[in-house]
C-alpha positions in Angstrom: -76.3 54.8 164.8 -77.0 56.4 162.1 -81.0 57.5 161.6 -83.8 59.3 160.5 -86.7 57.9 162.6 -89.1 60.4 163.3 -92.9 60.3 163.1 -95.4 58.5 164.5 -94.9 55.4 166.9 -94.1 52.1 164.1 -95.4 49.2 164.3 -92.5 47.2 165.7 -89.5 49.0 167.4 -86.5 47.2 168.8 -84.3 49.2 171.4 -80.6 48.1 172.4 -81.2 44.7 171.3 -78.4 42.5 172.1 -77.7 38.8 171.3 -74.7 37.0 172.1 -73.8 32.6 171.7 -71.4 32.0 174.2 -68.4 34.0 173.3 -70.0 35.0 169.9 -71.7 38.7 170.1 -74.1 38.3 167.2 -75.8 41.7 168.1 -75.0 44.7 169.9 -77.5 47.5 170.8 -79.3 47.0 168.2 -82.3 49.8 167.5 -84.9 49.0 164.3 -88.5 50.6 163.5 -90.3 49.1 161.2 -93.6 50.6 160.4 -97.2 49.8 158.4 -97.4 50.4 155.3 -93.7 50.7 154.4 -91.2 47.9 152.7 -88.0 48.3 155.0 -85.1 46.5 153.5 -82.7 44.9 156.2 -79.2 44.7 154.5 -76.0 43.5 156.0 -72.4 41.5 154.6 -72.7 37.5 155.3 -72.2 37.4 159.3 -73.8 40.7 160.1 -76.6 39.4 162.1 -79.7 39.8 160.2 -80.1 36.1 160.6 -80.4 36.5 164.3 -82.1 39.7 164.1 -85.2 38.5 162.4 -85.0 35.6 164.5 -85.7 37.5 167.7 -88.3 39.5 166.1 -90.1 36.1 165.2 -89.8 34.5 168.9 -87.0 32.1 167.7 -84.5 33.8 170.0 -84.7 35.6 172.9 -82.8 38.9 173.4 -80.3 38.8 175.7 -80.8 42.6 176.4 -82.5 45.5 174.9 -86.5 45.6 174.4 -89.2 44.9 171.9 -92.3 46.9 171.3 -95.0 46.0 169.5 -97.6 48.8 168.5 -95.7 51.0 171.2 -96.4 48.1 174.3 -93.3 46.5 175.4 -93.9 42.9 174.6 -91.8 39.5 175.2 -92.0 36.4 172.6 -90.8 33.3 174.2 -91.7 31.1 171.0 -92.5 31.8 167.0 -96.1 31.2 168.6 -96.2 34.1 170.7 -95.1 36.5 167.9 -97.6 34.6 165.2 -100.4 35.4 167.9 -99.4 39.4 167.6 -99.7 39.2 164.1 -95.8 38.9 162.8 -95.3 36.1 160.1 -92.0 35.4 158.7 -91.1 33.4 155.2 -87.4 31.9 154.9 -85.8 30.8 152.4 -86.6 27.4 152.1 -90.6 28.7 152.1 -92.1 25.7 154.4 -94.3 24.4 151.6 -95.2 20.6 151.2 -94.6 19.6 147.4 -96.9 16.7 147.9 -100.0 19.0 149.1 -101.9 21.8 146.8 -101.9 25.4 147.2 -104.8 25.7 149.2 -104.0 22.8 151.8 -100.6 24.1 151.9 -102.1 28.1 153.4 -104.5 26.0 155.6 -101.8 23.8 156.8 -102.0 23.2 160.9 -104.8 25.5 160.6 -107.6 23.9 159.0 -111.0 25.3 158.7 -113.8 22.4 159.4 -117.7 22.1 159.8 -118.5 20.5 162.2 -116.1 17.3 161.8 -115.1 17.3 158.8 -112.8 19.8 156.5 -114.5 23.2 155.3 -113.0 22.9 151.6 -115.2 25.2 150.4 -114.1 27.4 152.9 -110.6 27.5 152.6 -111.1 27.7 148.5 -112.4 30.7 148.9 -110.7 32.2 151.7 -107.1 31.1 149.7 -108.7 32.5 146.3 -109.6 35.7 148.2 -106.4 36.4 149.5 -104.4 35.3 145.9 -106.2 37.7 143.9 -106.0 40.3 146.8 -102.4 40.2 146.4 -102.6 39.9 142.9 -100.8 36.7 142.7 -103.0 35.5 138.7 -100.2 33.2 137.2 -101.3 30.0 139.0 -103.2 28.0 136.9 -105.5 26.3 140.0 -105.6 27.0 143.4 -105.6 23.0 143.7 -102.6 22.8 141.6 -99.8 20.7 143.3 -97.0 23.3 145.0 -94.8 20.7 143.2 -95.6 21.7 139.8 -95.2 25.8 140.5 -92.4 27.6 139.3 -89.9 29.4 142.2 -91.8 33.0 141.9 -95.0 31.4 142.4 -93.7 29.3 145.3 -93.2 32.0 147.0 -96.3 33.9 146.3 -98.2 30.9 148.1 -95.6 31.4 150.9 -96.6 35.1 151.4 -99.9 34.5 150.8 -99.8 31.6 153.4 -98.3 33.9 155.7 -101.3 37.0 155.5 -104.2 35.0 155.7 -104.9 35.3 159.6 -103.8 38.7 161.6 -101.2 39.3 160.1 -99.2 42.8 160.4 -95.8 42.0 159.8 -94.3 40.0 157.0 -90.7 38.8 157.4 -89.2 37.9 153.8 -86.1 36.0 154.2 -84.2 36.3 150.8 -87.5 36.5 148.8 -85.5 36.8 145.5 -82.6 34.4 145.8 -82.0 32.2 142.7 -85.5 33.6 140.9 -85.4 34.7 137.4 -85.7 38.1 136.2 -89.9 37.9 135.4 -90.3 35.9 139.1 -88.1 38.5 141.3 -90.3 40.9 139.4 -93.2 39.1 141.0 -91.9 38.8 144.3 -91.1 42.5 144.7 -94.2 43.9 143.3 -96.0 41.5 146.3 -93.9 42.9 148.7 -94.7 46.5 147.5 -98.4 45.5 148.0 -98.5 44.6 151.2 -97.4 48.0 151.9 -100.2 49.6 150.1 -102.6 46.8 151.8 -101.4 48.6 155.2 -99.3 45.8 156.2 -95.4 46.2 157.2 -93.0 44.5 155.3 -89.3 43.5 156.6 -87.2 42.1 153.3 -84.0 40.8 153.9 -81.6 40.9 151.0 -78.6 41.0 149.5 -79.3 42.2 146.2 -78.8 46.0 146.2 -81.1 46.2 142.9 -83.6 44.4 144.5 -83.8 46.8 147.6 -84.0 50.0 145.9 -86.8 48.7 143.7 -88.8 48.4 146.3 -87.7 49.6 150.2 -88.9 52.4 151.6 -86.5 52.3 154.4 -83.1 50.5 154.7 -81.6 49.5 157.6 -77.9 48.3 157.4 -75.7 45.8 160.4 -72.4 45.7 160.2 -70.6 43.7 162.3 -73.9 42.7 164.7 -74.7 46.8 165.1 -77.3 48.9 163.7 -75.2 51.5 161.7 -77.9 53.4 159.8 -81.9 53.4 159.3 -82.6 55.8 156.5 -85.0 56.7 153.7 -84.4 54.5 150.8 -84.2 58.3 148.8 -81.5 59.3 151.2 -79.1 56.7 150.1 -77.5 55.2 147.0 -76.3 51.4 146.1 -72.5 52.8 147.0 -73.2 53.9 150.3 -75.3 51.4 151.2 -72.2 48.9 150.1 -69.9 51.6 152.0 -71.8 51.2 155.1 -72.2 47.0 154.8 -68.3 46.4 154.4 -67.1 49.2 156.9 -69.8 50.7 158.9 -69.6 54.0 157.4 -69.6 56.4 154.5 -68.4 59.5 153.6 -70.6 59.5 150.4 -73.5 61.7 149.7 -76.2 60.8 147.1 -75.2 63.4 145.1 -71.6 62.9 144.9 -72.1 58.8 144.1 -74.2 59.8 141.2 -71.5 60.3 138.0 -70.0 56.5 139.8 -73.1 55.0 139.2 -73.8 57.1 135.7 -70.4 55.4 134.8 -70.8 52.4 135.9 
């Protein structure tokens, strides 16, 4: 594989992961870091296995072989539950929000805050208003505004915020960006970017090679269900990065893709 992993022990660190469906070997040997206070952007063609990647890391799947650490202890997750309790939250694609509900019920959702018997509303208004304006998110017009009536950007910025109001460490973005506009990916990115700076560590799967180099600070590519580089986000360039996502490798340097991209 090809790295640049050094420093101090990351957060989360996968080692020889492998994951295999019957005769389908969806990941081989797989090796990741992903540490606080850094966006790494996990990049791969359709079929490369980041799909079943960031479902082992969320409990979904269990490794067949290799080993997980979490905050340098070997850990196991045997459901989503297990890896929620260490403090790894993950957003897909389709966001898990309920149209019929309002921003605030929908980050309290199967977690409710109550007095006594009955609901904490106050509570959770302020705990969800708190954790909005920490991330920034000001565009919503009510934080008892239906999630029906929110635009895709903001959809997702409940959907994050949902996802850091307990423990939370790690944040799993599943295609944050797909089908937003040019102002909402905007949005989405500079969230991402802020859970960095909050101390959190940020995992953002994507496809959009524009969207990565706005904001990772590490990339990781699979091809083909292997782990074929982990590298600075400076070391590499939106030609090797394709390079390395339809063939596993790349004789490019930065330098030399530069006048391509100049001319492009």
């Amino acid at each position: 594989m090809v790295s640049s992993d050094t420093g101090p022990e990351p957060l989360l660190r996968l080692r020889g992961v492998s994951k295999n469906f019957g005769p389908v070997q969806a990941l081989t040997g797989v090796d990741l870091a992903v540490r606080a206070g850094e966006v790494t952007a996990l990049v791969g063609d359709n079929g490369a296995g980041k799909s079943v990647l960031i479902k082992c890391i969320a409990g979904i799947h269990s490794p067949d072989q290799g080993e997980i650490f979490w905050e340098g202890e070997p850990v196991r997750f045997r459901t989503p539950r297990d890896a929620a309790m260490l403090g790894i939250e993950t957003v897909y694609q389709d966001l898990a929000l309920c149209n019929n509900l309002d921003i605030v019920q929908n980050m309290f959702l199967g977690r409710e805050r109550v007095h006594g018997i009955v609901l904490d509303e106050e509570q959770m208004e302020t705990a969800a208003q708190k954790t909005l304006s920490s991330l920034a998110v000001t565009t919503v017009r009510s934080i008892r505004q239906p999630v029906a009536s929110l635009s895709g950007g903001q959809r997702q910025s409940v959907a994050i915020a949902k996802a850091v109001l307990g423990n939370t460490k790690l944040v799993i973005m599943d295609e944050p960006t797909a089908a937003l506009g040019v102002a909402q990916t905007a949005m989405v990115l500079g969230l991402a970017r802020r859970l960095a700076e909050q101390g959190h560590a940020a995992l953002v799967v994507s496809h959009n090679m524009n969207d990565v180099f706005e904001v990772a600070d590490r990339i990781a590519v699979l091809y083909l269900g292997r782990m074929v580089a982990l590298r600075p986000a400076a070391e590499l360039d939106r030609q090797i990065a394709v390079d390395l996502m339809t063939t596993g490798a790349s004789t490019r340097t930065r330098a030399e893709s530069k006048p391509a991209e100049r001319e492009a």
